[in-house]
C-alpha positions in Angstrom: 0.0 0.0 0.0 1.5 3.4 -1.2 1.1 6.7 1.2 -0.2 9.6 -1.1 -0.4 13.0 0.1 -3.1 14.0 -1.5 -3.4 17.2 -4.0 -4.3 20.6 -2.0 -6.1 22.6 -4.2 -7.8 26.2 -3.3 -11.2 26.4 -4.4 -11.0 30.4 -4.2 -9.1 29.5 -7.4 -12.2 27.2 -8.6 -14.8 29.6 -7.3 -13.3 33.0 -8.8 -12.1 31.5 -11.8 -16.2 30.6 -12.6 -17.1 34.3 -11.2 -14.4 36.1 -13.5 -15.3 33.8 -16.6 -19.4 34.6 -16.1 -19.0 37.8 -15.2 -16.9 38.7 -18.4 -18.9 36.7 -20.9 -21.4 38.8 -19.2 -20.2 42.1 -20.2 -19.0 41.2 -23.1 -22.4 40.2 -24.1 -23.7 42.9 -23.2 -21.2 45.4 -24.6 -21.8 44.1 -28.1 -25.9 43.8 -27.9 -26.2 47.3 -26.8 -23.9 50.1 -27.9 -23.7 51.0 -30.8 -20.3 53.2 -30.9 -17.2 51.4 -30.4 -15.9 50.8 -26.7 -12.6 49.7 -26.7 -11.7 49.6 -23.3 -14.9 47.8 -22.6 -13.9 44.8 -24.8 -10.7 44.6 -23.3 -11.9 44.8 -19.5 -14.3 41.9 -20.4 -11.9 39.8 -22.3 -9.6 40.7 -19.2 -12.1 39.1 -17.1 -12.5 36.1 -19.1 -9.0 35.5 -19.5 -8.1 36.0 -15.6 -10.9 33.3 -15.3 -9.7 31.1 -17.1 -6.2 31.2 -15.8 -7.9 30.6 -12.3 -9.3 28.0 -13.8 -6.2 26.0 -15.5 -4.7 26.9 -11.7 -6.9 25.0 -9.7 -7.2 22.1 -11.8 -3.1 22.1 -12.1 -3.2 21.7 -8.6 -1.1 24.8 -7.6 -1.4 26.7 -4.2 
């Protein structure tokens, strides 16, 4: 019988990563159904948002502290 310690993962990283990616897809929706100008800096905060969500994503299934 082998002793494992077991992985330690932080579910902050599980539970923000969902939040950021929502929230961005979110906004980005949004941003594109309703103005009708273009808003630069609102596309890049939601793909900001989606990308940082993501990355908490990949960290908490890698395992990572």
């Amino acid at each position: 019988m082998e002793n494992s310690i077991p992985e330690n993962r932080n579910i902050w990283h599980l539970v923000l990563g969902i939040l950021f990616f929502i929230y961005g897809c979110y906004k980005l929706y949004t941003i594109t159904t309703t103005t009708q100008e273009e808003n630069t800096f609102g596309y890049v905060i939601a793909i900001g948002f989606i990308a940082f969500g993501i990355y908490d994503l990949y960290k908490y299934y890698k395992g990572s502290k």
